[in-house]
Backbone of each chain as ProteinMPNN parsed JSONL, in Angstrom:
{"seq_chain_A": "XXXXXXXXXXXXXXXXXXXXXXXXXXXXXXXXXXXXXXXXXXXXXXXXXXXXXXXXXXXXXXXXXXXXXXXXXXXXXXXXXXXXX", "coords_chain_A": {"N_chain_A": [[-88.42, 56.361, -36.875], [-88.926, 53.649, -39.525], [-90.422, 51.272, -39.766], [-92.593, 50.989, -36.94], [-92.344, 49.766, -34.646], [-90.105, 48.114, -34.776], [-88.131, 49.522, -35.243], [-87.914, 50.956, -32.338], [-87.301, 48.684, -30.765], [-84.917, 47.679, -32.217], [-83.029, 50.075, -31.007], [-83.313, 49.528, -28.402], [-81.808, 46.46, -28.674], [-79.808, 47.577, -29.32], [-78.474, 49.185, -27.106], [-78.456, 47.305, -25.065], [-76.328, 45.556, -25.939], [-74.714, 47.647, -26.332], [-74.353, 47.851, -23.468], [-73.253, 45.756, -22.399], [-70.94, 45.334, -23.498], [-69.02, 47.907, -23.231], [-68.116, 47.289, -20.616], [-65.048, 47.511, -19.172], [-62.408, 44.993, -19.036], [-59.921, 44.798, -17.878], [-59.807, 46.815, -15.574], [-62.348, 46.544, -14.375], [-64.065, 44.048, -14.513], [-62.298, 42.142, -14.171], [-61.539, 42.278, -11.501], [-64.107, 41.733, -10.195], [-64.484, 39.263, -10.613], [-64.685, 38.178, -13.422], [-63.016, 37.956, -15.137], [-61.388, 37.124, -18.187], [-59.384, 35.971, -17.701], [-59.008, 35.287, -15.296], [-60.833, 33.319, -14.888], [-61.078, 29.386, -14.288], [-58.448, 27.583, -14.812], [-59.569, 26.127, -18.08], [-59.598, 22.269, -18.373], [-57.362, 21.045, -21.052], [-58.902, 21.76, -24.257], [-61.539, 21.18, -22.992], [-64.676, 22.297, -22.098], [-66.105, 24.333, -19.706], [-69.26, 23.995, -17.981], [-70.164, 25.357, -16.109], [-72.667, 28.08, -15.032], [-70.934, 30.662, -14.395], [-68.815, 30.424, -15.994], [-70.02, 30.108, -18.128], [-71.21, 32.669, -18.599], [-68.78, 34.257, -18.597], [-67.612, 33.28, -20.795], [-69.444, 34.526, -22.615], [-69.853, 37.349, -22.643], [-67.046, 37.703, -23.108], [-66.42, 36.67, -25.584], [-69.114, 38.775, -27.118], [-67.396, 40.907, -26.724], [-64.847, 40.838, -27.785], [-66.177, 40.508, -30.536], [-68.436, 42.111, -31.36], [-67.535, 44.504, -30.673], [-65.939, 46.134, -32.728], [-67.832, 46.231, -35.142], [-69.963, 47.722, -33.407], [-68.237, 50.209, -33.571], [-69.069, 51.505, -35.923], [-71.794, 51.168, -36.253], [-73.111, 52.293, -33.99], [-72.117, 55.017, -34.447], [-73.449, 55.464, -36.733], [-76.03, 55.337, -35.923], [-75.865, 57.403, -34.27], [-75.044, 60.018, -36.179], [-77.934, 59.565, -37.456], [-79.713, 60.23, -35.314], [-78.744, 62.854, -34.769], [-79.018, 63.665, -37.336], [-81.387, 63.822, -38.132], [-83.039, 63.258, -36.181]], "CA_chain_A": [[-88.02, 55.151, -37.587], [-89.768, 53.789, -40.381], [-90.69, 50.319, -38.754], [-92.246, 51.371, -35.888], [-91.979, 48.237, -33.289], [-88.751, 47.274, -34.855], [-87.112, 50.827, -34.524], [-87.14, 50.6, -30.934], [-86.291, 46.847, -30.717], [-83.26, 48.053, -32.892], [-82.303, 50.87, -30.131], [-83.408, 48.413, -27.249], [-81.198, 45.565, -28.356], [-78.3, 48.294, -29.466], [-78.068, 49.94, -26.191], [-78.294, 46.475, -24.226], [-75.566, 45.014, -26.662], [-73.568, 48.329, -25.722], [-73.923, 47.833, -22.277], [-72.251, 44.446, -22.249], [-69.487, 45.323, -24.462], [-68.331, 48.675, -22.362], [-66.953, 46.743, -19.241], [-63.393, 47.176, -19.203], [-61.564, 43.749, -18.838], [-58.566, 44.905, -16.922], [-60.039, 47.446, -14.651], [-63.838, 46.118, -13.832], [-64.565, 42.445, -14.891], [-61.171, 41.041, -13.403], [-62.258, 42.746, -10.002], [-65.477, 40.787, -9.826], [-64.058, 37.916, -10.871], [-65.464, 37.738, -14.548], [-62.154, 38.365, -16.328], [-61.172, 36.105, -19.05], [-57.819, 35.333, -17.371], [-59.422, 34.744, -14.126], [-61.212, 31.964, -15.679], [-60.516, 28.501, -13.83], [-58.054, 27.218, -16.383], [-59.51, 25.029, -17.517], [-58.748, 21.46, -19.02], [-57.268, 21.181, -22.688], [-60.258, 21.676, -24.985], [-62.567, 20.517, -22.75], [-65.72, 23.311, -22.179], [-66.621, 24.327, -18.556], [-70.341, 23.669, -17.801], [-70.55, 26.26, -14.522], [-73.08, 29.184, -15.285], [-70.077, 31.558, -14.567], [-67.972, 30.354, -17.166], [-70.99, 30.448, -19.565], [-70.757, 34.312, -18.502], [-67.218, 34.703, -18.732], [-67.328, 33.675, -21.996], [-69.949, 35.289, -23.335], [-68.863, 38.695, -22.418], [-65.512, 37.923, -23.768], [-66.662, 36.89, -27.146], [-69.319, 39.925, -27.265], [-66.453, 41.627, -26.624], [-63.777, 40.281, -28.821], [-66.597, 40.007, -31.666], [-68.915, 43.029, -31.72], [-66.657, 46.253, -30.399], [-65.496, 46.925, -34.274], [-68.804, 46.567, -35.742], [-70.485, 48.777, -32.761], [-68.398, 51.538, -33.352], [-69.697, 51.866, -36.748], [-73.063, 51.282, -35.792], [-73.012, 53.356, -32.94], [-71.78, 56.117, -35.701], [-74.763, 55.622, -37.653], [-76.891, 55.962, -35.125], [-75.767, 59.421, -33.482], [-75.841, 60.886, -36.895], [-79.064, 59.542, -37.703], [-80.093, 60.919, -34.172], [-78.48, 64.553, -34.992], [-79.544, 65.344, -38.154], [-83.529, 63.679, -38.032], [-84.282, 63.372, -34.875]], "C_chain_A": [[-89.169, 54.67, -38.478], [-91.068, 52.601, -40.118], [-90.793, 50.819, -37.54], [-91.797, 50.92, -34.526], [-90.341, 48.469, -33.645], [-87.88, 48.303, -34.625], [-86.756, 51.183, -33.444], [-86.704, 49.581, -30.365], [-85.124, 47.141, -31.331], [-82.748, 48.724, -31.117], [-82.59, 49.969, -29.381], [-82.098, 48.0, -27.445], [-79.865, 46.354, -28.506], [-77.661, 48.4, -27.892], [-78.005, 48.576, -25.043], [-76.967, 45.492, -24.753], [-74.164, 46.1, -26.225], [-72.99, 48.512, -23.892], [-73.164, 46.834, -21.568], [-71.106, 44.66, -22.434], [-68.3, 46.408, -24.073], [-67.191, 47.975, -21.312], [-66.105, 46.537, -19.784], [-63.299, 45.749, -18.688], [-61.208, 44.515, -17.745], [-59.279, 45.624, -15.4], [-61.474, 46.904, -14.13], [-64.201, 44.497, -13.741], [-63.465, 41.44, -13.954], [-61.237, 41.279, -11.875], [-63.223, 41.936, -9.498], [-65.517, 39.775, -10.189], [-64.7, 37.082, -12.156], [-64.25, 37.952, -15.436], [-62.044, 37.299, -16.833], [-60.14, 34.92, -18.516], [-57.495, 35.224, -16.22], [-60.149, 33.444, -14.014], [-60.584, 30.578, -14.841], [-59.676, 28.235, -15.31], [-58.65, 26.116, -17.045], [-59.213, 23.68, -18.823], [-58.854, 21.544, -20.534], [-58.215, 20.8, -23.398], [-61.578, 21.351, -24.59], [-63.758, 22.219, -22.26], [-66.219, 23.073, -20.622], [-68.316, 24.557, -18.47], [-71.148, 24.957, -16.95], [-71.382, 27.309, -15.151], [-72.006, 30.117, -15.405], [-69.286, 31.534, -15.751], [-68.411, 30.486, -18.358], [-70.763, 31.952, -19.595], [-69.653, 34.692, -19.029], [-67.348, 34.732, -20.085], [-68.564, 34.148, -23.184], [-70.071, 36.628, -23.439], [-67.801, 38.924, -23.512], [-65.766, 37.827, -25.431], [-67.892, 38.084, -27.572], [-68.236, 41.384, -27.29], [-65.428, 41.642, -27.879], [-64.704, 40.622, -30.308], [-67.589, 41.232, -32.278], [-68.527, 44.486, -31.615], [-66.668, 46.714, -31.611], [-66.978, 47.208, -34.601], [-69.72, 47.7, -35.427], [-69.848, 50.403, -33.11], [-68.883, 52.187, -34.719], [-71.162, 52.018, -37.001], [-73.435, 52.378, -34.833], [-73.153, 55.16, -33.378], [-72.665, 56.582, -36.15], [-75.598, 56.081, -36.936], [-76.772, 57.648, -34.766], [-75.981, 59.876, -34.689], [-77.088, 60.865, -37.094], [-79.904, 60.618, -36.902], [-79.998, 62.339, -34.763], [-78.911, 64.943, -35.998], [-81.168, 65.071, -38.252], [-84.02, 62.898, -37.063], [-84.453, 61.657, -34.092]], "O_chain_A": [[-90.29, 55.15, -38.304], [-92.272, 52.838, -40.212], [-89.807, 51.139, -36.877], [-91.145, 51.472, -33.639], [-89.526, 48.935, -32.849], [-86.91, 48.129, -33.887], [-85.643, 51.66, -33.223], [-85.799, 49.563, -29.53], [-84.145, 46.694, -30.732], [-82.247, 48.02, -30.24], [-81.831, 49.066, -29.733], [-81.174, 48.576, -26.872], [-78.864, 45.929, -27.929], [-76.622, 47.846, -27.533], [-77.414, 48.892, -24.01], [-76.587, 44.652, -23.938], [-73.034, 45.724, -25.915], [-71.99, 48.954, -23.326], [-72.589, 46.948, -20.486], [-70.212, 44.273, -21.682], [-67.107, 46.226, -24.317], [-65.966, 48.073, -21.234], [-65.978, 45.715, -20.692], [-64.162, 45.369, -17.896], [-61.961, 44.858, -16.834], [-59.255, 45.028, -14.323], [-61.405, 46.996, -12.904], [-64.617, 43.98, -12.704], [-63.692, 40.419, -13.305], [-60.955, 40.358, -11.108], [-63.13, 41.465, -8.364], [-66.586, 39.165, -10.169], [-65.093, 35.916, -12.155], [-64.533, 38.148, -16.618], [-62.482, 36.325, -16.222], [-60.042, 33.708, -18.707], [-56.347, 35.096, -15.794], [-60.0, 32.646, -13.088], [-59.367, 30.7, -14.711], [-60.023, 28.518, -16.456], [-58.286, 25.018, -16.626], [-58.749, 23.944, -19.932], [-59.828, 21.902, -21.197], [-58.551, 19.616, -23.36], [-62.547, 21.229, -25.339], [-63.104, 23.259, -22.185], [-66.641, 21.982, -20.24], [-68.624, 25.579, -19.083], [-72.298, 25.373, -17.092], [-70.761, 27.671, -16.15], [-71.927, 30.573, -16.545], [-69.108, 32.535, -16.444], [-67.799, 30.805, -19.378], [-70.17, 32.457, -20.547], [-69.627, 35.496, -19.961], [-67.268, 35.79, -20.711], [-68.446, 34.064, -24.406], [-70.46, 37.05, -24.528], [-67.653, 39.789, -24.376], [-65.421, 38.643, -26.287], [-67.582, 38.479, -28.696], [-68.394, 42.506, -27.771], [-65.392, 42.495, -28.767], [-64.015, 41.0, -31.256], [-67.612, 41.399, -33.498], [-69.009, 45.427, -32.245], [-67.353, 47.718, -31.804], [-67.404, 48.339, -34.369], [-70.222, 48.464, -36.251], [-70.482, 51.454, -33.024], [-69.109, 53.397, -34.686], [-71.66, 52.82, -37.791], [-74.137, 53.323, -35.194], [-73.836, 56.087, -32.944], [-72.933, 57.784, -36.156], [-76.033, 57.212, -37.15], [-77.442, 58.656, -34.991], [-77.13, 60.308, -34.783], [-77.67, 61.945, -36.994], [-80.556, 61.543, -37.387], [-80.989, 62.933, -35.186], [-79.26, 66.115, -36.139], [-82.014, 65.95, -38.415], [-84.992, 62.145, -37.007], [-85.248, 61.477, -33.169]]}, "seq_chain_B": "XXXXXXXXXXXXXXXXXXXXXXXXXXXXXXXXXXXXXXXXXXXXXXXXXXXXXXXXXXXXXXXXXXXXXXXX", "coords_chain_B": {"N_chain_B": [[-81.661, 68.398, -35.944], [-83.364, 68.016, -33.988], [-82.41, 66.104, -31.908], [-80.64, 67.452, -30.481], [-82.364, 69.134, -28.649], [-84.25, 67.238, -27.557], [-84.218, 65.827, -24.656], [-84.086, 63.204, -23.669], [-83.251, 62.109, -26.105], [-80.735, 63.674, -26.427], [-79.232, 62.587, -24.102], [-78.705, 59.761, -24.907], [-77.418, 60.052, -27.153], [-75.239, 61.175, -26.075], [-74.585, 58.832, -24.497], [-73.902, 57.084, -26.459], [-72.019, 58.035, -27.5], [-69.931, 58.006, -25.748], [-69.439, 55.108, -25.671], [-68.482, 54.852, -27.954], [-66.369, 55.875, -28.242], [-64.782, 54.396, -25.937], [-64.162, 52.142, -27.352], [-63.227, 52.649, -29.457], [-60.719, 54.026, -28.301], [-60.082, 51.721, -27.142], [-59.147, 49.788, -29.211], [-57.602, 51.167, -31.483], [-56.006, 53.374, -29.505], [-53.945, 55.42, -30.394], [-55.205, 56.664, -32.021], [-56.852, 58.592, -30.637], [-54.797, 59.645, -28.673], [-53.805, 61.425, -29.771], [-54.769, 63.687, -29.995], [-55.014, 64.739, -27.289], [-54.35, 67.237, -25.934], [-56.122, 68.546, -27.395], [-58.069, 71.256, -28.079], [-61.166, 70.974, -28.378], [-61.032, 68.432, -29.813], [-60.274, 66.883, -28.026], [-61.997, 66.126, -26.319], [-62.957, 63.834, -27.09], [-61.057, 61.983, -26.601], [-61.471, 62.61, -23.404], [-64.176, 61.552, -23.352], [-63.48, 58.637, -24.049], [-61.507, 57.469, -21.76], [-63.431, 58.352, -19.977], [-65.367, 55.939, -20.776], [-63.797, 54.261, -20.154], [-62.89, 53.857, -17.649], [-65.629, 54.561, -15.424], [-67.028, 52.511, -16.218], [-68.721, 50.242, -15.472], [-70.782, 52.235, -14.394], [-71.062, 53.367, -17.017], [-72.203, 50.991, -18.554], [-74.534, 50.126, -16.745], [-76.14, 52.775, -17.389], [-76.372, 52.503, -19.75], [-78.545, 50.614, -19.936], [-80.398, 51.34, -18.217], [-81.182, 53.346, -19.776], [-82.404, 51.864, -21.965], [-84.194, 49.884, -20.94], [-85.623, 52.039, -20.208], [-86.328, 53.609, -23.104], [-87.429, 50.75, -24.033], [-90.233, 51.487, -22.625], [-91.193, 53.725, -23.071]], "CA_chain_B": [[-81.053, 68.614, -35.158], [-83.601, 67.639, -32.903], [-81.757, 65.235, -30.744], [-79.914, 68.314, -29.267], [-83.057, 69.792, -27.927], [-84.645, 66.68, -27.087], [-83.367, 66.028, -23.16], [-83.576, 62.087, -23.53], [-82.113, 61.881, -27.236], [-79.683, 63.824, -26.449], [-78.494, 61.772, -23.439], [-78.739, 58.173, -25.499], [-76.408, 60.339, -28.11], [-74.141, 60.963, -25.127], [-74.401, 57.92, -24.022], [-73.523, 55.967, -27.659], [-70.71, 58.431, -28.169], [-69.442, 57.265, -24.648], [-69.338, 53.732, -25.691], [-68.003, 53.863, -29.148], [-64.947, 56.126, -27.913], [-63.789, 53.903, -25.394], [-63.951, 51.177, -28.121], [-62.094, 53.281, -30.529], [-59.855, 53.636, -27.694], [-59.516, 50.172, -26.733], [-58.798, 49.325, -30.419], [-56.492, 51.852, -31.861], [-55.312, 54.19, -28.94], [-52.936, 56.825, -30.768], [-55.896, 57.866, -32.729], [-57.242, 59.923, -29.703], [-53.682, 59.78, -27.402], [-52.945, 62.3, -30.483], [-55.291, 64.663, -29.604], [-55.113, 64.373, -25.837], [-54.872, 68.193, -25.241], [-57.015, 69.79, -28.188], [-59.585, 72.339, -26.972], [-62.162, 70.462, -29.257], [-61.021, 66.821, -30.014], [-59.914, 66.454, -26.388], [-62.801, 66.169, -25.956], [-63.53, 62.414, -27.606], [-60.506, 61.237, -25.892], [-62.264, 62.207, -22.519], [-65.164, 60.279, -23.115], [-62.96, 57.64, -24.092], [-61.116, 57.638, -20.776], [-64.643, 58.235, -18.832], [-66.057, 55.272, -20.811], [-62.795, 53.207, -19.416], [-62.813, 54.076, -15.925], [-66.518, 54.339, -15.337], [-67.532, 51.295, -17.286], [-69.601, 49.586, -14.857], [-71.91, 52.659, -14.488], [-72.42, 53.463, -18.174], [-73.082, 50.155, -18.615], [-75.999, 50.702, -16.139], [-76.611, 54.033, -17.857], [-77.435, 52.101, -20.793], [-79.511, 49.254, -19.237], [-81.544, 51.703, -17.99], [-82.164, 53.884, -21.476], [-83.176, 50.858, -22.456], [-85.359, 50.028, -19.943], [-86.781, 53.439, -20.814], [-86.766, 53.167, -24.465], [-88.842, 49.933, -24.128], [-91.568, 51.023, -21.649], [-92.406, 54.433, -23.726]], "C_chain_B": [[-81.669, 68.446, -33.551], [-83.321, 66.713, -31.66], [-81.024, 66.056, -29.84], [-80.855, 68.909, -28.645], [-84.069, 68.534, -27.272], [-84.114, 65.887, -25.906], [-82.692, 64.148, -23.727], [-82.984, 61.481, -24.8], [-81.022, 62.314, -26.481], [-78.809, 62.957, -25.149], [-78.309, 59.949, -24.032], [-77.605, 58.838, -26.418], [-74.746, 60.322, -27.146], [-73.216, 59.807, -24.595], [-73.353, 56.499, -25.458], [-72.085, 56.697, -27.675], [-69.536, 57.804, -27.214], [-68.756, 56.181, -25.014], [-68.479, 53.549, -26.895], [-66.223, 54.754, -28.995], [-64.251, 55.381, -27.049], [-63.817, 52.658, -26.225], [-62.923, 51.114, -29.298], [-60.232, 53.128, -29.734], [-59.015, 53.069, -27.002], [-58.503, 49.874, -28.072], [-57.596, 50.061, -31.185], [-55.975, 53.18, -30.874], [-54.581, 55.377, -29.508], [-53.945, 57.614, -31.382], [-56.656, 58.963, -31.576], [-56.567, 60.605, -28.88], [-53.567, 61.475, -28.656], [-53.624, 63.921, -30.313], [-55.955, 65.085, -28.109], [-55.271, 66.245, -25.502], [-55.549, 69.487, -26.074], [-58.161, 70.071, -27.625], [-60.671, 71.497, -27.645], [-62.415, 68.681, -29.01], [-60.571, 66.417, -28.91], [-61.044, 65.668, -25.928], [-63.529, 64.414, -26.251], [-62.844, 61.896, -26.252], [-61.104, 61.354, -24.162], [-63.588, 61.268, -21.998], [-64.833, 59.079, -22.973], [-62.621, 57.197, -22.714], [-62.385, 57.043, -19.706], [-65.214, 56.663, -19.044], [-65.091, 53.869, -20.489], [-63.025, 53.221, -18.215], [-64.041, 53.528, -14.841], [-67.31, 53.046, -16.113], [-68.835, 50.624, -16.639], [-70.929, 50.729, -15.042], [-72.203, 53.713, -15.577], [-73.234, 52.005, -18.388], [-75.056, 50.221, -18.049], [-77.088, 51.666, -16.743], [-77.418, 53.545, -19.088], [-78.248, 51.285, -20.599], [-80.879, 50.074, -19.132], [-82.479, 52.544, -19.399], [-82.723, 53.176, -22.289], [-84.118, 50.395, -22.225], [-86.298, 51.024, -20.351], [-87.431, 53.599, -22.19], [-87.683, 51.853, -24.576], [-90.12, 50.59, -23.676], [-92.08, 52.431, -22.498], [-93.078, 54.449, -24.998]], "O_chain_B": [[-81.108, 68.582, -32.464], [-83.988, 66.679, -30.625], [-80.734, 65.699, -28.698], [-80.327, 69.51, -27.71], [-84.758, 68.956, -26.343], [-83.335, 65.039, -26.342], [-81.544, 63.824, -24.029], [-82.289, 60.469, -24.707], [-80.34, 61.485, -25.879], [-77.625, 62.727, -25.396], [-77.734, 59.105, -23.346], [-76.643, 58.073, -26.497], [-73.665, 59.778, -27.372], [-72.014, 59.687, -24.36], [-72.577, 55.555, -25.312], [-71.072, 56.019, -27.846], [-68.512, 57.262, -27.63], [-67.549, 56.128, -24.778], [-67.83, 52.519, -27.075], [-65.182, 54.338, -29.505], [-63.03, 55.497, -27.157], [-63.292, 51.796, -25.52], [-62.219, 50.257, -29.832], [-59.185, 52.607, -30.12], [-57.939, 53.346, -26.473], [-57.284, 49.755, -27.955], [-56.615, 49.37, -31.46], [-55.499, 54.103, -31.536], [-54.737, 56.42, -28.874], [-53.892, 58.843, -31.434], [-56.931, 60.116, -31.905], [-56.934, 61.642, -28.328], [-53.228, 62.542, -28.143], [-53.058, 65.002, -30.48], [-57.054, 65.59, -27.881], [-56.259, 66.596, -24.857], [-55.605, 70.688, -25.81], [-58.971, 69.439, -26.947], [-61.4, 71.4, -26.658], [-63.272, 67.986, -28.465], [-60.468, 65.19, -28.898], [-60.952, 64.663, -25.224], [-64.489, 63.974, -25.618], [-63.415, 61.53, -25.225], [-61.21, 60.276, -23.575], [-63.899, 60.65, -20.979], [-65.388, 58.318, -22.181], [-63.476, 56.424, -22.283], [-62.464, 56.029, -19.013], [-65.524, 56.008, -18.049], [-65.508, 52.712, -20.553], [-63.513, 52.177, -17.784], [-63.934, 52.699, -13.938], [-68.477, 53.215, -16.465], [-69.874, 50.507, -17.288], [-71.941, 50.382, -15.65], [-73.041, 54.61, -15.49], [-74.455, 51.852, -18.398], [-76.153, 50.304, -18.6], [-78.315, 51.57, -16.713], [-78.548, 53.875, -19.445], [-78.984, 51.281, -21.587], [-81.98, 49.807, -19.615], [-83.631, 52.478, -19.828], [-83.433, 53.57, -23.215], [-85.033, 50.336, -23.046], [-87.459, 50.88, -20.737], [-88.634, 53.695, -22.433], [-88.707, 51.963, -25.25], [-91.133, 50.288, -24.307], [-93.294, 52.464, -22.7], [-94.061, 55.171, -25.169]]}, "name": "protein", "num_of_chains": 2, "seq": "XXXXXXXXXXXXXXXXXXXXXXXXXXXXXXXXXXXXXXXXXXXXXXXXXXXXXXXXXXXXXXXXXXXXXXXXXXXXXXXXXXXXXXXXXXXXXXXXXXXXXXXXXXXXXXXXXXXXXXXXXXXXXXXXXXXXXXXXXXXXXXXXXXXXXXXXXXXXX"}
Protein backbone atom coordinates (compact mmCIF):
# COMPACT_ATOMS: atom_id res chain seq x y z
CA UNK A 1 0.00 0.00 0.00
CA UNK A 2 1.17 3.29 -0.73
CA UNK A 3 0.31 4.92 2.75
CA UNK A 4 1.93 2.76 4.87
CA UNK A 5 0.08 3.17 8.48
CA UNK A 6 -3.10 3.93 6.71
CA UNK A 7 -3.00 0.75 4.40
CA UNK A 8 -3.37 -1.43 7.24
CA UNK A 9 -5.82 0.80 9.20
CA UNK A 10 -7.80 0.50 5.83
CA UNK A 11 -7.62 -3.55 6.00
CA UNK A 12 -7.97 -3.40 9.92
CA UNK A 13 -11.12 -1.33 9.91
CA UNK A 14 -12.39 -3.35 6.53
CA UNK A 15 -12.13 -6.71 8.00
CA UNK A 16 -13.64 -5.51 11.49
CA UNK A 17 -16.52 -3.69 9.52
CA UNK A 18 -16.89 -7.20 7.68
CA UNK A 19 -17.08 -9.00 10.67
CA UNK A 20 -20.09 -7.14 11.99
CA UNK A 21 -21.98 -7.12 8.87
CA UNK A 22 -21.68 -11.17 8.18
CA UNK A 23 -24.02 -12.26 11.12
CA UNK A 24 -27.00 -13.62 9.66
CA UNK A 25 -30.20 -12.00 11.21
CA UNK A 26 -32.50 -14.93 10.96
CA UNK A 27 -30.24 -17.77 11.76
CA UNK A 28 -27.52 -16.27 14.45
CA UNK A 29 -28.43 -12.80 15.96
CA UNK A 30 -32.20 -13.78 16.67
CA UNK A 31 -30.75 -16.88 18.66
CA UNK A 32 -28.78 -14.68 21.01
CA UNK A 33 -31.24 -12.41 21.33
CA UNK A 34 -29.77 -9.47 19.16
CA UNK A 35 -32.29 -9.71 16.31
CA UNK A 36 -33.95 -6.64 15.18
CA UNK A 37 -37.42 -8.17 15.70
CA UNK A 38 -36.52 -9.42 19.03
CA UNK A 39 -36.05 -5.94 20.04
CA UNK A 40 -38.37 -4.93 23.12
CA UNK A 41 -40.93 -3.08 21.05
CA UNK A 42 -40.52 -0.39 21.93
CA UNK A 43 -42.67 2.86 22.53
CA UNK A 44 -43.82 5.03 19.41
CA UNK A 45 -40.74 7.05 18.45
CA UNK A 46 -39.39 7.07 21.58
CA UNK A 47 -35.38 5.67 21.56
CA UNK A 48 -34.42 2.85 24.03
CA UNK A 49 -31.46 3.90 26.27
CA UNK A 50 -30.38 0.01 27.36
CA UNK A 51 -26.76 -0.80 26.04
CA UNK A 52 -28.43 -3.80 24.21
CA UNK A 53 -30.63 -1.87 22.19
CA UNK A 54 -27.70 0.51 21.39
CA UNK A 55 -26.27 -2.95 19.95
CA UNK A 56 -29.22 -4.11 18.32
CA UNK A 57 -29.32 -1.22 16.47
CA UNK A 58 -26.15 -0.71 15.48
CA UNK A 59 -25.67 -4.00 13.89
CA UNK A 60 -28.89 -3.56 12.13
CA UNK A 61 -28.05 -0.30 10.57
CA UNK A 62 -24.32 -1.56 9.72
CA UNK A 63 -26.16 -4.01 8.25
CA UNK A 64 -28.96 -2.41 6.41
CA UNK A 65 -26.34 0.46 5.41
CA UNK A 66 -22.92 -0.94 4.49
CA UNK A 67 -23.59 -4.71 2.90
CA UNK A 68 -24.01 -2.98 -0.80
CA UNK A 69 -21.10 -0.81 -0.55
CA UNK A 70 -18.86 -3.81 1.05
CA UNK A 71 -19.43 -5.96 -1.66
CA UNK A 72 -17.85 -3.59 -3.95
CA UNK A 73 -15.20 -2.83 -1.72
CA UNK A 74 -14.55 -6.16 -0.76
CA UNK A 75 -14.18 -6.64 -4.80
CA UNK A 76 -11.59 -4.15 -4.95
CA UNK A 77 -9.75 -5.42 -2.50
CA UNK A 78 -9.33 -9.24 -3.58
CA UNK A 79 -8.33 -8.01 -6.94
CA UNK A 80 -6.00 -5.60 -5.67
CA UNK A 81 -4.75 -8.57 -3.42
CA UNK A 82 -4.49 -11.04 -6.64
CA UNK A 83 -2.93 -9.22 -9.08
CA UNK A 84 -0.14 -6.97 -6.67
CA UNK A 85 0.13 -8.60 -3.86
CA UNK B 1 -0.37 -13.02 -8.13
CA UNK B 2 1.28 -13.07 -4.99
CA UNK B 3 -1.62 -13.34 -2.67
CA UNK B 4 -2.00 -16.99 -3.93
CA UNK B 5 1.35 -17.99 -2.64
CA UNK B 6 1.30 -15.90 0.28
CA UNK B 7 -0.45 -18.38 3.15
CA UNK B 8 -2.00 -15.33 5.15
CA UNK B 9 -3.09 -13.19 1.96
CA UNK B 10 -4.45 -15.77 0.62
CA UNK B 11 -6.67 -16.65 3.61
CA UNK B 12 -7.90 -12.72 4.16
CA UNK B 13 -8.79 -13.20 0.17
CA UNK B 14 -10.77 -16.25 1.27
CA UNK B 15 -11.99 -14.77 3.89
CA UNK B 16 -13.35 -11.28 1.94
CA UNK B 17 -14.71 -13.49 -0.80
CA UNK B 18 -16.65 -15.35 2.05
CA UNK B 19 -18.24 -12.23 3.20
CA UNK B 20 -19.09 -10.45 0.06
CA UNK B 21 -20.90 -13.73 -1.34
CA UNK B 22 -23.13 -14.16 1.39
CA UNK B 23 -23.98 -10.43 0.92
CA UNK B 24 -24.50 -10.86 -2.72
CA UNK B 25 -26.56 -13.61 -1.57
CA UNK B 26 -28.50 -11.92 0.97
CA UNK B 27 -29.21 -9.13 -1.58
CA UNK B 28 -30.02 -10.63 -4.89
CA UNK B 29 -30.26 -14.51 -4.41
CA UNK B 30 -31.04 -15.85 -8.08
CA UNK B 31 -27.78 -14.43 -9.10
CA UNK B 32 -25.91 -17.45 -7.51
CA UNK B 33 -29.33 -19.90 -6.94
CA UNK B 34 -28.61 -19.86 -10.92
CA UNK B 35 -25.53 -21.40 -10.76
CA UNK B 36 -26.13 -23.71 -7.83
CA UNK B 37 -24.68 -26.84 -9.59
CA UNK B 38 -21.82 -25.40 -11.95
CA UNK B 39 -18.49 -27.23 -11.56
CA UNK B 40 -16.84 -23.67 -11.33
CA UNK B 41 -19.43 -20.97 -10.27
CA UNK B 42 -20.88 -23.40 -7.72
CA UNK B 43 -18.47 -22.65 -6.23
CA UNK B 44 -19.37 -18.73 -5.12
CA UNK B 45 -22.73 -19.91 -4.23
CA UNK B 46 -21.00 -22.28 -1.62
CA UNK B 47 -19.24 -19.70 0.02
CA UNK B 48 -22.30 -17.86 -0.01
CA UNK B 49 -24.21 -20.56 1.84
CA UNK B 50 -20.97 -21.23 4.21
CA UNK B 51 -20.87 -17.45 4.87
CA UNK B 52 -24.82 -17.87 5.93
CA UNK B 53 -24.70 -20.75 8.07
CA UNK B 54 -21.33 -20.24 9.67
CA UNK B 55 -21.63 -16.55 10.25
CA UNK B 56 -20.75 -16.34 13.76
CA UNK B 57 -17.35 -18.05 13.13
CA UNK B 58 -16.23 -16.06 10.09
CA UNK B 59 -17.09 -13.27 11.83
CA UNK B 60 -14.45 -14.42 14.41
CA UNK B 61 -12.27 -15.44 11.47
CA UNK B 62 -12.16 -11.93 10.63
CA UNK B 63 -11.72 -10.36 14.12
CA UNK B 64 -8.91 -12.29 14.40
CA UNK B 65 -7.10 -11.35 10.78
CA UNK B 66 -7.47 -8.30 12.08
CA UNK B 67 -6.11 -8.73 15.20
CA UNK B 68 -3.24 -10.13 13.14
CA UNK B 69 -3.08 -7.56 10.54
CA UNK B 70 -2.71 -4.92 13.33
CA UNK B 71 0.00 -6.50 15.54
CA UNK B 72 2.45 -7.28 12.36
Amino acid sequence: MVLFGLGRLFYVILLLINAVAVLSEERFLRRIGLGRSNDETPVFGQDQNTTKSKVVQLIGAVQTLLRIPLIGINILVIVYELLLG
Amino acid sequence: MSALFNFRSLLQVILLLICSCSYVHGQWPSLLDRYKNHEVLGAFWKMARVGERASPYVSLACILMAISQFNS
